[in-house]
C-alpha positions in Angstrom: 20.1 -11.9 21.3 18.4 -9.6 24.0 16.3 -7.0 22.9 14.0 -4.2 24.8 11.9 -4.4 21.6 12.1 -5.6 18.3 10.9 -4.4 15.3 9.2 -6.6 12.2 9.6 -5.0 9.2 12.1 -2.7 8.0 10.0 -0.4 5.7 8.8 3.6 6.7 7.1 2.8 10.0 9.8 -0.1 11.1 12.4 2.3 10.7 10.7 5.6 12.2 9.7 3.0 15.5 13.3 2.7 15.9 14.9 5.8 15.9 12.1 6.9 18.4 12.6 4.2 20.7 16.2 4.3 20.6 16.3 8.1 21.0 14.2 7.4 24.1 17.3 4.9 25.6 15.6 1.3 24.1 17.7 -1.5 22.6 16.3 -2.2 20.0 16.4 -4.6 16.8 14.6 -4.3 13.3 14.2 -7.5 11.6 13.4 -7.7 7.5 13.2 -10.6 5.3 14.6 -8.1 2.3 18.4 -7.6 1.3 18.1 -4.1 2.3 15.9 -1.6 4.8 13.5 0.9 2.7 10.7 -1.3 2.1 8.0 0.3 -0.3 10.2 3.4 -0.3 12.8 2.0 -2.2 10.3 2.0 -5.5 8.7 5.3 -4.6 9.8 8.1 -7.0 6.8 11.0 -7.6 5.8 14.3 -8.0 4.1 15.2 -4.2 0.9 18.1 -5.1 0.7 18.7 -1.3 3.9 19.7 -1.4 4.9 24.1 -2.4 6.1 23.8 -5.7 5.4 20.2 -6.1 8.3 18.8 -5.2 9.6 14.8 -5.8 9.2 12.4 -3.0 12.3 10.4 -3.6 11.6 7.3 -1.2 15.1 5.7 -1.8 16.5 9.0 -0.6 14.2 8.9 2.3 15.1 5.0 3.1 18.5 5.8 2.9 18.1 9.1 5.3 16.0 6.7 7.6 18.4 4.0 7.8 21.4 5.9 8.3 19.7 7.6 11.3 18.6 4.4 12.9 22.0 2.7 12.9 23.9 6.4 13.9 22.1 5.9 17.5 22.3 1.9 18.0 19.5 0.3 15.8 20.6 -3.5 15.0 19.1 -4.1 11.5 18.9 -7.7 10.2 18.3 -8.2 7.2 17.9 -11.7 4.7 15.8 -12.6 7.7 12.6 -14.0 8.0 10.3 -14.2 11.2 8.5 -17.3 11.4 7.0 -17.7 15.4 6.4 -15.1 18.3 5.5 -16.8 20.8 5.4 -14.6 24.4 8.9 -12.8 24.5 11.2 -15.1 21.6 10.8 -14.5 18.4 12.0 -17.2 16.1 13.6 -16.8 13.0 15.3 -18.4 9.5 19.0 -16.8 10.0 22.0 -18.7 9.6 23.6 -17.0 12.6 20.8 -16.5 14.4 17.7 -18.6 15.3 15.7 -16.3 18.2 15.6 -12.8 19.6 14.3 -12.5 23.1 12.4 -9.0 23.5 9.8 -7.4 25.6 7.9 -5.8 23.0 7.4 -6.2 19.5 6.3 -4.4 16.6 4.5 -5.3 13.7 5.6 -3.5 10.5 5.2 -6.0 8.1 3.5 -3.8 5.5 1.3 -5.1 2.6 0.9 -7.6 -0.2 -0.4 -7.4 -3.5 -3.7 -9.0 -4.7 -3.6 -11.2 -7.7 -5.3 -10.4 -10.5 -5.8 -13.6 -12.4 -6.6 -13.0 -16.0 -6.2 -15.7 -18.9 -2.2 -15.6 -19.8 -1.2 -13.9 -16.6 1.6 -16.5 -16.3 3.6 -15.3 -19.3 7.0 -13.6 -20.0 6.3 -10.3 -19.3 3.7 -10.1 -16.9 4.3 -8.5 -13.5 2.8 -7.1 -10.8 2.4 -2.8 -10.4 4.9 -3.4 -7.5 7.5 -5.2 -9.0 7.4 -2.5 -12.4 7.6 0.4 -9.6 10.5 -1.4 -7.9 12.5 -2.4 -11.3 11.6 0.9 -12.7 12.7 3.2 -9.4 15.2 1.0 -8.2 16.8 -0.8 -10.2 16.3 1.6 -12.9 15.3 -1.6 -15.3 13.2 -1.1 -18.5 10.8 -3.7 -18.7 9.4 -3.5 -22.2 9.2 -1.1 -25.1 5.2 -0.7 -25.1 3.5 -1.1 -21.4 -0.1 -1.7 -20.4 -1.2 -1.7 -17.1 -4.4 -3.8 -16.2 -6.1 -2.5 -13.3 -7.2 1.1 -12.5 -6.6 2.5 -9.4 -4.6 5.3 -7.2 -1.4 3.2 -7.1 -1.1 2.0 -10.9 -2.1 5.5 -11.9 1.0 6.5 -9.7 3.8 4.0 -11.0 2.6 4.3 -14.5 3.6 8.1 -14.2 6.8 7.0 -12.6 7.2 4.6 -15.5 6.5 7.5 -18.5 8.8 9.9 -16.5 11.8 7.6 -16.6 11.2 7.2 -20.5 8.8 3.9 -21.0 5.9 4.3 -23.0 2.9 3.2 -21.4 0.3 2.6 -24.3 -2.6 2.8 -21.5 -4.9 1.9 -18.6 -7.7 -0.4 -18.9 -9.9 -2.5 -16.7 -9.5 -6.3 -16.5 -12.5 -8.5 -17.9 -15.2 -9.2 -15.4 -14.7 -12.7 -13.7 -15.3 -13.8 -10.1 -11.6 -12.6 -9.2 -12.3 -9.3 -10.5 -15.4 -8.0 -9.7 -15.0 -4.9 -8.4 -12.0 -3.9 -10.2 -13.9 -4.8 -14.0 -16.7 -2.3 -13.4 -16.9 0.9 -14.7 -18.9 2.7 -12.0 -16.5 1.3 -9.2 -13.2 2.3 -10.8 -14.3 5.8 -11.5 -15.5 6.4 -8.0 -11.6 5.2 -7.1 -10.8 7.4 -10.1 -11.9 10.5 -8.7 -9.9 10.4 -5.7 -7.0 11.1 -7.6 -8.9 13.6 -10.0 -6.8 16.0 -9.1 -3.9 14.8 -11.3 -5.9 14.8 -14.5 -4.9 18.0 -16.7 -8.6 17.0 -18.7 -10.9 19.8 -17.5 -14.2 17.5 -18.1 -12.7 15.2 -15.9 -11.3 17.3 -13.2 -15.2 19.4 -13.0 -16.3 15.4 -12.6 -14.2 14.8 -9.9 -16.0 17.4 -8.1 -19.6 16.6 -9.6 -19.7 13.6 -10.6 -23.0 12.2 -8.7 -26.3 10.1 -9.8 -27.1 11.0 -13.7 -24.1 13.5 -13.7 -21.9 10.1 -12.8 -23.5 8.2 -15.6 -23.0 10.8 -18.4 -19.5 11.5 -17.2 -19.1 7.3 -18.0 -21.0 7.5 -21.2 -18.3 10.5 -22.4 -15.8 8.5 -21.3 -16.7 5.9 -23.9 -14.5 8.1 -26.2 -11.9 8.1 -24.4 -12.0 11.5 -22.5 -9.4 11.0 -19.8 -5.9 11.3 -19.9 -3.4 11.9 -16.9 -0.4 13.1 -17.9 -0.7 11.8 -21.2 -1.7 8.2 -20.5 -4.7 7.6 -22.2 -7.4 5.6 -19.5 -10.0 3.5 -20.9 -12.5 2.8 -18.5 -15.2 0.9 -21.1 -12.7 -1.2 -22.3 -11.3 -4.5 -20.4 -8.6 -7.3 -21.6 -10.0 -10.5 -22.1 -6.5 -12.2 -22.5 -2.6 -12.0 -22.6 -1.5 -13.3 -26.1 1.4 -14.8 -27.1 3.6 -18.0 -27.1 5.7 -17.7 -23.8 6.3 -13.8 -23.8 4.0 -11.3 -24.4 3.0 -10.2 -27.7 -0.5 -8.8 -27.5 -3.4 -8.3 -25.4 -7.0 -9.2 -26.3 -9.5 -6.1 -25.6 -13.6 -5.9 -25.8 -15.9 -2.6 -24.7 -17.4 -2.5 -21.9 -21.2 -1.2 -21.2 -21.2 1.0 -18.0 -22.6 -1.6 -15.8 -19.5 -3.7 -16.9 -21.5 -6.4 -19.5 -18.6 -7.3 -22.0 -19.1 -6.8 -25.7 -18.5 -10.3 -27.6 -16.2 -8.0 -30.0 -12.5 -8.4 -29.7 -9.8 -6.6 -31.1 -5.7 -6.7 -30.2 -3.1 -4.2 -29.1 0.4 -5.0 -29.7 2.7 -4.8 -26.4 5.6 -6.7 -24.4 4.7 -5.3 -21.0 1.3 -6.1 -18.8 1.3 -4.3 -15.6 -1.1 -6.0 -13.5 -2.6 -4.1 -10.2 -5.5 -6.0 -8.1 -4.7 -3.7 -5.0 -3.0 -4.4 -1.6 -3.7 -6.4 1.2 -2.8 -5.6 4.6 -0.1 -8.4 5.6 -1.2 -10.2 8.5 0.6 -13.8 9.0 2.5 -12.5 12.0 -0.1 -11.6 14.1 -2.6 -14.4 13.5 0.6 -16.2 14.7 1.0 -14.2 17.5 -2.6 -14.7 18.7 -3.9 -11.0 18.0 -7.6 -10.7 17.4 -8.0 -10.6 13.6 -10.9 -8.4 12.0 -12.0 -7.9 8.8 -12.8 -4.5 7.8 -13.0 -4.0 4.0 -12.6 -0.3 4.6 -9.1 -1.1 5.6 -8.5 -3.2 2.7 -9.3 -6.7 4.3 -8.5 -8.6 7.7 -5.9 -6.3 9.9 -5.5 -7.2 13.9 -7.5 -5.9 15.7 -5.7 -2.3 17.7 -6.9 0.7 19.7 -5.9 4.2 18.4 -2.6 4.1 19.6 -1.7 1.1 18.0 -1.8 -1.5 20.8 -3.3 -4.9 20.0 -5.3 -7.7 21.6 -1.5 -9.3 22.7 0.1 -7.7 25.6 3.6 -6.1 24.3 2.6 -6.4 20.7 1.7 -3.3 18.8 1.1 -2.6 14.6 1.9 0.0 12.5 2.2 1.0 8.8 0.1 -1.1 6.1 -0.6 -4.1 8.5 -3.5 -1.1 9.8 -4.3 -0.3 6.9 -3.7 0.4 3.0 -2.2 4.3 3.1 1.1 5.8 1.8 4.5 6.0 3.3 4.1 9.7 4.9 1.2 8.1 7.6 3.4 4.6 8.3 6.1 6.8 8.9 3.5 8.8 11.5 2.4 5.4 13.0 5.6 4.1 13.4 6.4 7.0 15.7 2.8 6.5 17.3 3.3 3.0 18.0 6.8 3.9 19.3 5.4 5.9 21.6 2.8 4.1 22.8 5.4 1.8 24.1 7.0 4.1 25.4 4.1 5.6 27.2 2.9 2.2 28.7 6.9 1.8 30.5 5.9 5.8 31.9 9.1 6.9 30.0 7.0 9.5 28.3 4.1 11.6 29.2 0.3 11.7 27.8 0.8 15.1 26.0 4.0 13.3 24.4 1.4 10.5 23.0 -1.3 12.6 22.3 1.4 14.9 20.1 2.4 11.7 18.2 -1.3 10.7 17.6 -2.0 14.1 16.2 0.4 14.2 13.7 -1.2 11.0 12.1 -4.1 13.2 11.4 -1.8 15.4 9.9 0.4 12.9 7.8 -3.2 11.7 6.3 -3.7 15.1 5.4 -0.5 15.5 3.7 -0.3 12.3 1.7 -0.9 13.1 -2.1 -2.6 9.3 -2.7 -5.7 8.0 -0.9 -5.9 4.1 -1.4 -9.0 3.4 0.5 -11.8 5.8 -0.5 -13.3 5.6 3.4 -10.4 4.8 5.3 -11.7 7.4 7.5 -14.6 5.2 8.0 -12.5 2.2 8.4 -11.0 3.7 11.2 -14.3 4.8 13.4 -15.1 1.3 12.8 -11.7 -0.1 14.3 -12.6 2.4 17.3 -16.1 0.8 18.0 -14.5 -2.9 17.6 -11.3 -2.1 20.5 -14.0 -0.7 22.6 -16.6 -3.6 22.3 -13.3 -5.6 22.8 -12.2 -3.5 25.8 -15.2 -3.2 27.8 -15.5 -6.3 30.4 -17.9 -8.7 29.8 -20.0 -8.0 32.8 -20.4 -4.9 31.5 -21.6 -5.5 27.7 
């Protein structure tokens, strides 16, 4: 197959870099290892607070709108079909019908991956990752169990456990993993809540919200003391941020889960008690997904701000590889409204280095990034802003010639 670009990744930004470039007269190809296009969308089913009247973002709706529009003006999407080498214009793949795709540009799209959050039972019946519940619940529209808790604080478990309650589960609660080397930052108290506050917004507790605003030095510390008994709830799920599980219990399914206080520098107390579930929700975070482009010979960089290693790109999205650009996740850990913003961006940026479309056309695109980030009602990354001025100085230490370093 010949291609004038093709597209790795099927999810909000794959999808949006496709319509743009095929709107602009580009043949173009989206490839996606999934059964179906949508990506993260698919699971994504939430009330949107930047939105008048709050209104649900219904990302299946939105996949579906997306997908629709993509193969309406000549998109080729292949899905069940995995990318495995790029290597200058062919990109290899595991199809049965076909085995390469030669292109002049690629995309990178490939999203994230969740971190594992190794606790002791972890491998039982009725363990799963935040992302999978989201998916089954959202989806599929699958119960997993009769009494849920989710292990692991954060923006995105606060999110699908509030999916989860609003399609009829009960989640029991949120607490923190035990402290082990695997777990470090998410097991402390004083961490979490500064994630915590990001979304402080969504918590109808008025001591809580007047701490996301406050909540610095001693005013921090007796905001964690409070919470000790239990202060917060969002939307009714209780969240225990001085109390960790020690251990899943239970044969070969889940039966209970081992839970000990926590001090507010995150020493465990040797006291145990148990809390009957079926369900643990595990959720260690996201990693931006990077195989492809260490394959492809980008630059790599690791910028925790980001949420780990990501290639290495300019502001427009262009990478250390001729013809190779990113977008979405694989940037950086942020929602689906600002991968859908980059996926036109990178689109563009193509587009702009053929001199099919004009600076101000570029520029327009790059702005409305800016404005997607404003828009998004969850922040992962508490300084992704800072992430980003740091990606700026690495492209330009990068991009300056050595003779002139």
């Amino acid at each position: 197959m010949n291609v004038d670009v093709a597209i790795v990744g099927a999810g909000p930004a794959g999808l949006m870099a496709s319509i743009e470039l095929a709107k602009n007269g580009m043949k173009v190809v989206v490839i996606d290892e999934y059964y179906r296009s949508g990506g993260r969308l698919l699971g994504q089913l939430y009330e949107d607070t930047k939105l008048e009247q709050k209104q649900m973002w219904n990302g299946k709706e939105i996949a579906n709108h997306l997908t629709d529009e993509a193969l309406s003006i000549g998109v080729q999407i292949l899905c069940k079909t995995t990318v495995w080498k790029i290597e200058s214009d062919t990109i290899y793949l595991s199809n049965n019908k076909l085995k390469e795709i030669y292109t002049k540009a690629v995309i990178l799209a490939t999203g994230a991956i969740e971190k594992a959050l190794p606790i002791p039972g972890w491998q039982k019946v009725g363990v799963v990752t935040v992302g999978a519940a989201q998916t089954f619940t959202n989806l599929h529209h699958v119960k997993l169990g009769e009494r849920v808790l989710f292990v692991g604080i954060d923006p995105l478990s606060i999110s699908v456990a509030l999916e989860m309650k609003k399609a009829g589960i009960h989640v029991v609660g949120m607490m923190l993993p035990a402290p082990s080397l695997m777990t470090i930052e998410k097991s402390n108290p004083q961490e979490v809540l500064e994630q915590l506050l990001i979304v402080a917004d969504m918590a109808p507790n008025s001591l809580f919200r007047l701490g996301g605003k406050i909540a610095k030095g001693k005013i921090k510390k007796l905001l964690l003391k409070l919470l000790k008994f239990n202060l917060i709830k969002i939307k009714g799920i209780p969240i225990y941020l001085r109390r960790a599980v020690t251990q899943i219990n239970g044969q070969t399914e889940v039966e209970s889960v081992s839970v000990s206080n926590l001090s507010i520098d995150g020493e465990l107390s040797e006291i145990e008690t148990r809390l009957e579930v079926d369900t643990v929700c595990l959720s260690g975070g996201l990693l931006p997904l990077t195989d492809l482009p260490q394959v492809a010979n980008c630059i790599l960089v690791d910028i925790p701000e980001l949420g780990g290693i990501v290639p290495l790109h300019n502001k427009y999205l262009k990478t250390s590889e001729e013809g190779i650009y990113v977008a979405g996740n694989i940037t950086g850990i942020e929602g689906a409204k600002v991968a859908m913003a980059q996926g036109k961006l990178a689109a563009f940026s193509l587009l702009h280095d053929l001199k099919i479309i004009s600076e101000q056309q570029l520029q327009t695109a790059f702005n409305e990034v800016d404005i997607a980030r404003k828009s998004s009602p969850i922040s992962f990354l508490p300084n992704i802003k800072v992430g980003r001025k740091i990606m700026e100085e690495k492209w330009k230490a990068y991009s300056i010639p050595i003779g002139e370093k």
